[in-house]
C-alpha positions as CSV (number, residue, x, y, z in Angstrom):
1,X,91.9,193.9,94.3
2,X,88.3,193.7,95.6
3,X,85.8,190.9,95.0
4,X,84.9,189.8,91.8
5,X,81.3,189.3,90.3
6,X,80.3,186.9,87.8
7,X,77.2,187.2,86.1
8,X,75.2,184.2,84.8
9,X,74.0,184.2,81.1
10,X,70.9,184.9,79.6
11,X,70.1,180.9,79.0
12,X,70.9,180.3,82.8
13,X,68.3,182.8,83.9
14,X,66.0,181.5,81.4
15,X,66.4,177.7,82.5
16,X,66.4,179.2,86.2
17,X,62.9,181.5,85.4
18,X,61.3,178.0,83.9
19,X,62.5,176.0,86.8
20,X,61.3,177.9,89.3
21,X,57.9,178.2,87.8
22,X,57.6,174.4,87.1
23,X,57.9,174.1,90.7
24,X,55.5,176.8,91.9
25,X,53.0,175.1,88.9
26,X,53.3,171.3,90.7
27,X,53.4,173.2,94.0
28,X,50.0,175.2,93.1
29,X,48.4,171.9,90.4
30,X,49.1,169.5,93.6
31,X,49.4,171.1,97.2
32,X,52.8,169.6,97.2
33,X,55.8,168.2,95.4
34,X,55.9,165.2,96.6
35,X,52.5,164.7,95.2
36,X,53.5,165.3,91.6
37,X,54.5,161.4,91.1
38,X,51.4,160.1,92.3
39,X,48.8,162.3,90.6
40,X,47.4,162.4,87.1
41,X,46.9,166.1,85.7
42,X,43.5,165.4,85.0
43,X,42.5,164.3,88.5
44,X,43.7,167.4,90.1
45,X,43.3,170.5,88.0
46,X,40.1,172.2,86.6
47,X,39.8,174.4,83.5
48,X,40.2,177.2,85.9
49,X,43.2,175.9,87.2
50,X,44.5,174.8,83.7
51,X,43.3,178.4,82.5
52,X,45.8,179.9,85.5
53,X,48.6,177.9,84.8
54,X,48.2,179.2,81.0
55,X,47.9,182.3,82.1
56,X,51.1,182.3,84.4
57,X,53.2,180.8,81.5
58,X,52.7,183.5,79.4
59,X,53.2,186.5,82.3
60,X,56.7,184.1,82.1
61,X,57.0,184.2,78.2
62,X,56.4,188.4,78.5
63,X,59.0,188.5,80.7
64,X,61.9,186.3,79.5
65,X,60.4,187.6,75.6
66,X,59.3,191.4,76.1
67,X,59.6,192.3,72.6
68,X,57.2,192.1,69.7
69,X,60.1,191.2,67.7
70,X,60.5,187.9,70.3
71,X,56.9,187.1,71.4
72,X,54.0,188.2,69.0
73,X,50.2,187.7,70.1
74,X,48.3,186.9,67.0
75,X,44.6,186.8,69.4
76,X,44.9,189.8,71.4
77,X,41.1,188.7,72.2
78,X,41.6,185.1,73.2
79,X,44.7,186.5,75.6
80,X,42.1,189.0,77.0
81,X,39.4,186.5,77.7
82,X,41.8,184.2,79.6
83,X,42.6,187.0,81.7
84,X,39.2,187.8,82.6
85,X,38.3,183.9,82.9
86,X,41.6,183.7,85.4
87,X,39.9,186.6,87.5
88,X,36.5,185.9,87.6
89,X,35.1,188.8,85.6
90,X,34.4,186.5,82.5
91,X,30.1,185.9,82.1
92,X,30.5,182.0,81.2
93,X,31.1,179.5,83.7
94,X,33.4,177.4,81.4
95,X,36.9,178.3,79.6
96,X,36.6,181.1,76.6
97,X,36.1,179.5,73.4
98,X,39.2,180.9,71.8
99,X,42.0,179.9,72.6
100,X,45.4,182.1,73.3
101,X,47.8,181.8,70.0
102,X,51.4,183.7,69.6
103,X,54.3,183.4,68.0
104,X,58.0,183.1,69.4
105,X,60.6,183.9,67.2
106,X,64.2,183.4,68.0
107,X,67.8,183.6,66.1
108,X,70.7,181.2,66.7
109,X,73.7,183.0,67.8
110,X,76.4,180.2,66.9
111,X,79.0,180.8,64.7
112,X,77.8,178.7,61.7
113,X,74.0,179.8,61.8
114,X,74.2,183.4,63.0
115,X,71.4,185.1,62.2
116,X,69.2,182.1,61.1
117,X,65.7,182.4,62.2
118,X,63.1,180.1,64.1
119,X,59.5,180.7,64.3
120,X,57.3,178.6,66.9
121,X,53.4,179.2,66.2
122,X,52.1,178.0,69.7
123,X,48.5,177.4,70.5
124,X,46.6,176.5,74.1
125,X,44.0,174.2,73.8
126,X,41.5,174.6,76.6
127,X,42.9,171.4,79.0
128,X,46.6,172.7,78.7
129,X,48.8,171.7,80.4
130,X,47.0,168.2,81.3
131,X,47.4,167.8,77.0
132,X,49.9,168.8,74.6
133,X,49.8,172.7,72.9
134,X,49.8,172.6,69.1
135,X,53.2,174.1,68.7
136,X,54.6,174.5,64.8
137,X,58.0,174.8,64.1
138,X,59.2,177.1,60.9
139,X,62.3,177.8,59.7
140,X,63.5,179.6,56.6
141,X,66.8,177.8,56.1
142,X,65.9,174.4,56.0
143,X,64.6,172.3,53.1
144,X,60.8,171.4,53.3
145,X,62.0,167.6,53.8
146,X,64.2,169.0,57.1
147,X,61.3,171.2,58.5
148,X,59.3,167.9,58.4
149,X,61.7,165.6,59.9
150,X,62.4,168.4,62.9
151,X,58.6,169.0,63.4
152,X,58.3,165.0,63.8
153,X,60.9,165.1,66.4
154,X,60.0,167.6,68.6
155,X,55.9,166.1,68.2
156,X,58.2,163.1,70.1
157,X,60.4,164.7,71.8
158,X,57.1,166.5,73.5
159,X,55.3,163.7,73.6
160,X,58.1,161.7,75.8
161,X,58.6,164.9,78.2
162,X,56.1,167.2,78.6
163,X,52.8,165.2,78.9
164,X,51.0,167.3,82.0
165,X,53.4,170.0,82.4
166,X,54.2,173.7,80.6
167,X,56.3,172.7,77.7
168,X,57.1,176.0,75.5
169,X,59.7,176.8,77.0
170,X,61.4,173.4,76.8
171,X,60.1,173.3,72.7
172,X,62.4,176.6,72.2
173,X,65.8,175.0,74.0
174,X,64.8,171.6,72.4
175,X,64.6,173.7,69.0
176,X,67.8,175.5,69.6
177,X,69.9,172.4,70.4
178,X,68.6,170.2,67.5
179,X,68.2,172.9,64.6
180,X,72.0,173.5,64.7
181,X,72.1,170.1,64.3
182,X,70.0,169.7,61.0
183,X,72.1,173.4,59.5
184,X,75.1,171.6,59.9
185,X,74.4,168.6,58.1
186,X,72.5,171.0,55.3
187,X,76.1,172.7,54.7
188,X,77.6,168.6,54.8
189,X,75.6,167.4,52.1
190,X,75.0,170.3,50.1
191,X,75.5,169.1,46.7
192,X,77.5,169.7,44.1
193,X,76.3,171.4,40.5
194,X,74.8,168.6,38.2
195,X,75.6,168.9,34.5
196,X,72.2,168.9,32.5
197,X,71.3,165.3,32.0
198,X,69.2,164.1,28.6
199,X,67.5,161.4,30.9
200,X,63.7,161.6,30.2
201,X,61.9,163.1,32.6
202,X,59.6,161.9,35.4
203,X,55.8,161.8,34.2
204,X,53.9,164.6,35.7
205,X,50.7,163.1,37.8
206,X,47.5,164.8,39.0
207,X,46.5,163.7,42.5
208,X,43.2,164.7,44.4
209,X,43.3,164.0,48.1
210,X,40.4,163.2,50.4
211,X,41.9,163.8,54.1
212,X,39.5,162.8,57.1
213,X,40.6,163.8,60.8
214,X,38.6,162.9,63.9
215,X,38.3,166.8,64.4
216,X,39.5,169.9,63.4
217,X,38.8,172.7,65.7
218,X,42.2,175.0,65.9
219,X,42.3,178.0,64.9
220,X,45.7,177.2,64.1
221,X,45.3,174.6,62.4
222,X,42.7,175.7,60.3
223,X,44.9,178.8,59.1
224,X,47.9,176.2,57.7
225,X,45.4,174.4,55.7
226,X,44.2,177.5,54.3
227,X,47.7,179.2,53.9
228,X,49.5,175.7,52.7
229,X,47.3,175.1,50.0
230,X,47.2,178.4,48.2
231,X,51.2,178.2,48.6
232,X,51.1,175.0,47.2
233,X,48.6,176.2,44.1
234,X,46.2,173.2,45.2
235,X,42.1,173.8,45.3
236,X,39.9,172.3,47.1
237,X,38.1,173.1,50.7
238,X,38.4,171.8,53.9
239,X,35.5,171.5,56.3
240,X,35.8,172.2,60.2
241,X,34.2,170.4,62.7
242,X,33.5,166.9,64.2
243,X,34.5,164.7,62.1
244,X,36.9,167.4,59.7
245,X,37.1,166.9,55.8
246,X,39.9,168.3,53.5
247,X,40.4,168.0,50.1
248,X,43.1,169.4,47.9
249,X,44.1,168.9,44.4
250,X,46.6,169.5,41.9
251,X,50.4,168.4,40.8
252,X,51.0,165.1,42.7
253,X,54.2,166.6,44.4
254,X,52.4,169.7,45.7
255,X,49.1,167.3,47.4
256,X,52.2,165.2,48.8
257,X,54.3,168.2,49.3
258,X,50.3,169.3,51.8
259,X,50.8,166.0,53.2
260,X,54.0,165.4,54.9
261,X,52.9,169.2,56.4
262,X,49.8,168.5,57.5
263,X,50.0,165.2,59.0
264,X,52.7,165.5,61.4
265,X,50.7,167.9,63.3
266,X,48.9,167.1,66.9
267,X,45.9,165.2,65.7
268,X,43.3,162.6,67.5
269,X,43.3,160.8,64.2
270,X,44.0,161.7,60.7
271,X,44.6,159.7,57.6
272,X,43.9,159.7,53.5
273,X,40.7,158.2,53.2
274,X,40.9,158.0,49.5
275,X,42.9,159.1,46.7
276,X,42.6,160.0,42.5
277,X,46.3,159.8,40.8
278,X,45.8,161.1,36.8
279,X,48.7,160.4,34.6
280,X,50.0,163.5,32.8
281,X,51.4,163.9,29.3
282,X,55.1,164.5,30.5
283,X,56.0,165.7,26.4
284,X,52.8,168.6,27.0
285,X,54.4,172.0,27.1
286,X,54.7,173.8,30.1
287,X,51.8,176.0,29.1
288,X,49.7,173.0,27.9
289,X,50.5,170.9,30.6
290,X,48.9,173.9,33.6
291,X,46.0,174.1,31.2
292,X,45.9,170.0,31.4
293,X,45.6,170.6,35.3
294,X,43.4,173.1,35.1
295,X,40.8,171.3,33.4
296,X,41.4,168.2,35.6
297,X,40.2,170.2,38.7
298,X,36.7,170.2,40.5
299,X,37.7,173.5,42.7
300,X,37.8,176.9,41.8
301,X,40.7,178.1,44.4
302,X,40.5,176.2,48.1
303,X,38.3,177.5,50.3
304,X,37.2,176.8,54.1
305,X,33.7,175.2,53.8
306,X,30.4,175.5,56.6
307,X,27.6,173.8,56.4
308,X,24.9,175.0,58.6
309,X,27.3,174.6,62.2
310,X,24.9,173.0,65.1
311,X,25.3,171.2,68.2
312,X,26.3,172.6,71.8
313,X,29.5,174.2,70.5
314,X,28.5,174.7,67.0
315,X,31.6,171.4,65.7
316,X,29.1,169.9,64.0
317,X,27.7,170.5,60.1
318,X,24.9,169.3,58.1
319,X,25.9,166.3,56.2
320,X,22.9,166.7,53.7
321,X,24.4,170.2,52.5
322,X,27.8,168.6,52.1
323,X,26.6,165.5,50.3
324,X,24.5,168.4,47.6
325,X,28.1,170.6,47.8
326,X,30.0,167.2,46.6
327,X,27.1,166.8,44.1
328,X,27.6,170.0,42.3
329,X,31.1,169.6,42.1
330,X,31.1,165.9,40.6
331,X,32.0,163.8,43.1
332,X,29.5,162.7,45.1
333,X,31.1,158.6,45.4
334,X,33.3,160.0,48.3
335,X,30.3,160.7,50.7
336,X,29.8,157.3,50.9
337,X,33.9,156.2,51.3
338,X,33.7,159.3,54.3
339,X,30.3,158.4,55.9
340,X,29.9,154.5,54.9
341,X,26.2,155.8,53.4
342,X,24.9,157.0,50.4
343,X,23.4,160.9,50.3
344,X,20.4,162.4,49.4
């Protein structure tokens, strides 16, 4: 009987693809390994150098992901201007202003969760890998409470593991590992039919937020608040820029609901600078009680608001148009609560 052959599995060439590119990326970031210990990303790599380690991850994501079905692009632009920034046939001196975005979707090929689906929405922001990516994690058979919980603990697990090196990679394994994890103790604690209880119910509430981050520049980003709230049914508008506003109103579950979403994204700083809570008429009709809503609300719909963009990259709005905008819609006090001044 001749020789036999054994042939590794697909996760072993994967780990052994990401390995050897970690190395050649300290190898290339630092002149040696050696050197990786004793050297802060940010003292030894410039945009370009950032850009080309972008870059080379995702020649390593094409490879180990060739299908559209795997690895989608969603800024074929942004993915073409790094190119051209990486070869030095780009016009501007500094990194491209968008950014390279893409999705990675993956099933889980155990016995319970065959089938299930994982989507990672992964973003570069210009100084990856010497700072985190904005990566979102989105799965279909979890509750809304789970997807929370697992998108806090990969924001740690990142945190704790990945500061100043490629991490996407690592964010799909760590995904596969602990989402089985969260399926099997769905199927656990599934509960059991209630009987129809003659409790009263729970007074409906209406709750405005006012949400004020350092920043909000990501594409990304920006597209969640924008998809999140009409999912939710919540007006309002959010305001890009330096510092970033959102706003969003409408049943009390649904702005908390926007919340717990929102907030456990990567963010400089971000936090509920002030909120309205409106008791409800929990006996009102169904009908009644939407109309009730309805006429509680300052929006029409949620929108993405600009207010005359200036400054060297255009993050920064004019705060005497948004003061007039909160006018007209009737709530003018918060200017001051965002701003610490009054408006004119």
């Amino acid at each position: 009987m001749g020789p036999l052959f054994l042939l590794p599995c697909v996760s072993c060439v994967r780990r052994l693809k990401e390995s050897e590119f970690k190395q050649n990326f300290i190898i290339r970031r630092c002149g040696t390994l050696d050197s990786e210990a004793g050297l802060h990303p940010e003292t030894c790599m410039s945009y370009l150098e950032w850009a080309e380690s972008q870059l080379a991850e995702i020649e390593l994501l094409t490879s180990m992901f060739p299908t559209v079905e795997e690895l989608e692009f969603t800024d074929q632009l942004a993915l073409a201007e790094l190119r051209d920034y990486v070869e030095g046939s780009a016009s501007t001196g500094g990194p491209p202003p968008s950014r390279p975005q893409f999705l990675i979707k993956q099933k889980l090929d155990s016995a319970n969760t065959e089938g299930t689906l994982f989507i990672l929405s992964c973003a570069y922001p210009s100084e990856y890998p010497s700072v985190l990516p904005e990566i979102t994690v989105r799965c279909p058979g979890l509750s809304r409470a789970q997807q929370t919980q697992l998108q806090a603990l990969l924001n740690a697990y990142l945190m704790e593991n990945c500061q100043g090196e490629i991490c996407v990679l690592s964010a799909v394994e760590w995904v596969k590992d602990n989402l089985q994890l969260f399926i099997d103790k769905s199927l656990l604690e599934a509960p059991a039919p209630k009987k129809e209880s003659a409790s009263p119910r729970m007074p409906e509430v209406f709750s405005r937020l006012w949400i004020y981050s350092h920043h909000i520049y990501n594409k990304s980003k920006r597209k969640n608040i924008l998809d999140w709230s009409k999912e939710l049914g919540l007006s309002g508008f959010s305001m890009p820029g330096k510092p970033g506003i959102v706003c969003v109103e409408g049943p009390q579950s649904a702005c908390e609901d926007f919340w717990s979403r929102v907030k456990v994204l990567t963010w400089k700083k971000i936090m509920i600078r002030h909120r309205e809570d409106i008791p409800l008429d929990c006996q009102s009709e169904d009908s009644r009680l939407v109309e009730r809503i309805d006429s509680l609300r300052k929006f029409t719909g949620f929108e993405e608001a600009m207010f005359d963009p200036h400054g060297n990259r255009g993050n920064h709005m004019d705060l005497g148009q948004l003061y007039q905008f909160l006018n007209e819609k009737g709530c003018c006090e918060v200017f001051q609560m965002y701003f610490g001044i009054e408006g004119r």
